[in-house]
N, C-alpha and C positions, 0 to 999 in steps of 0.2 A: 808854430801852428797858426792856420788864421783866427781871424776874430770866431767864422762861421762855426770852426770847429768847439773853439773854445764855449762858445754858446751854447754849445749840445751838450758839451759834456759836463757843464754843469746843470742844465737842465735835466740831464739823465742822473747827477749827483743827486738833483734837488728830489727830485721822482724815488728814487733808490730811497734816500733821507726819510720822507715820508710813508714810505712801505714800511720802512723797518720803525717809525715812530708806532704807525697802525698797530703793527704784531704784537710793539714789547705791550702795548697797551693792553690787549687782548690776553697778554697773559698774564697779566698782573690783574687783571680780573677773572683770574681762573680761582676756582673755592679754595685749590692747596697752596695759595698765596697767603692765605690769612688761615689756614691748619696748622696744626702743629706738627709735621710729619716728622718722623724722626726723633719723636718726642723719649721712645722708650727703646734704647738701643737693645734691650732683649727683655727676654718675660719676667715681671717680678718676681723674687724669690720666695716673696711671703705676703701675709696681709699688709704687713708695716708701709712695707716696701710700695705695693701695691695702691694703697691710701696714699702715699707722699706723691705720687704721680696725678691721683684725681685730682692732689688739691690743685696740683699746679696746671692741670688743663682736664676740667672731666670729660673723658674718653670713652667710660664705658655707655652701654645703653642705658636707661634706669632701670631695667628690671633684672641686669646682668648679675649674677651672683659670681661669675669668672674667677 
């Protein structure tokens, strides 16, 4: 390849590079980055149950009696 070419395409590498720096940034400041999604792979079965889950991320609203 010549030099010419080689120049562009790293420049087009470098351009690329920084797009996808931008993005991943963008979504690592999305809110369900720092959520808990997935916290409760199905519905508690009881209060017990239900209690062991607030402590470890409280989830519900406060006025939720769920």
């Amino acid at each position: 390849m010549s030099k010419d070419k080689d120049n562009k395409k790293q420049k087009e590498y470098t351009i690329a590079s920084k797009n996808l720096e931008r993005c991943l940034d963008n979504m690592t400041n999305a809110y369900s980055t720092y959520d808990c999604t997935g916290l409760i792979p199905s519905e508690p079965v009881n209060d017990a149950e239900r209690e062991s889950y607030n402590e470890v991320y409280n989830y519900l609203p406060p006025d939720s009696k769920a």
